[in-house]
N, C-alpha and C positions, 0 to 999 in steps of 0.2 A: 469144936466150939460149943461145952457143955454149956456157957452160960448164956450163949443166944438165941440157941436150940436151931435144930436143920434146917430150916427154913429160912434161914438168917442170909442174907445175899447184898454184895457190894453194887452200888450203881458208881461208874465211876466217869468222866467225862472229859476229852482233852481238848485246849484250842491251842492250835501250832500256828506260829509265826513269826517270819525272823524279820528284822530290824534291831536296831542301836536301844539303848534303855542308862539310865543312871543306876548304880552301881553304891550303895554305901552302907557303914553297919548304922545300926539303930540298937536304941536300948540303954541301960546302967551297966556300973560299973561288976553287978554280979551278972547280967546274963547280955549276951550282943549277938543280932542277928543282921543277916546281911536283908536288905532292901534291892527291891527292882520297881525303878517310878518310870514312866516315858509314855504316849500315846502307845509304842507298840506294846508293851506291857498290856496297858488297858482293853487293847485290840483284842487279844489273846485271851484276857480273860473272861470277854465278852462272847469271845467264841464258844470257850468252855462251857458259860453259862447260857445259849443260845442252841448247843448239842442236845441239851435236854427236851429243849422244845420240838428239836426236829428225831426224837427217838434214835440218835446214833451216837457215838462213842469215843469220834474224833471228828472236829472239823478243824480245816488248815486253808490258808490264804490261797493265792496263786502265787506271792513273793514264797512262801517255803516251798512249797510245789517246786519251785525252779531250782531249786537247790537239790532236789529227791534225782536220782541217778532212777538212769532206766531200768534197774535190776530193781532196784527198791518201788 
């Protein structure tokens, strides 16, 4: 990474959550991207953006929790 120099470091932060969400593309007719709208969308990304404040990396619900197998 010559042009950020070695000190250069990713903060990166996830919020896991599963639930149902709307599903559709958005955009023209030269670029189309797909959309995800629904409360749990926004749950999720509120997570993501709330990791930050508690210095960690990943926060997830207790609905994904239940889904995580006991080896995981």
């Amino acid at each position: 990474m010559k042009k950020l120099g070695k000190s250069y470091k990713t903060n990166v932060g996830f919020g896991l959550h599963y639930g149902w969400s709307i599903t559709g593309p958005i955009g023209s007719e030269m670029k189309v991207d797909v959309s995800f709208i629904g409360h749990n969308v926004t749950l999720a990304s509120t997570l993501e953006t709330v990791s930050k404040n508690y210095g960690v990396k990943i926060l997830f619900t207790g609905e994904f929790y239940n889904y995580l197998t006991d080896e995981t």
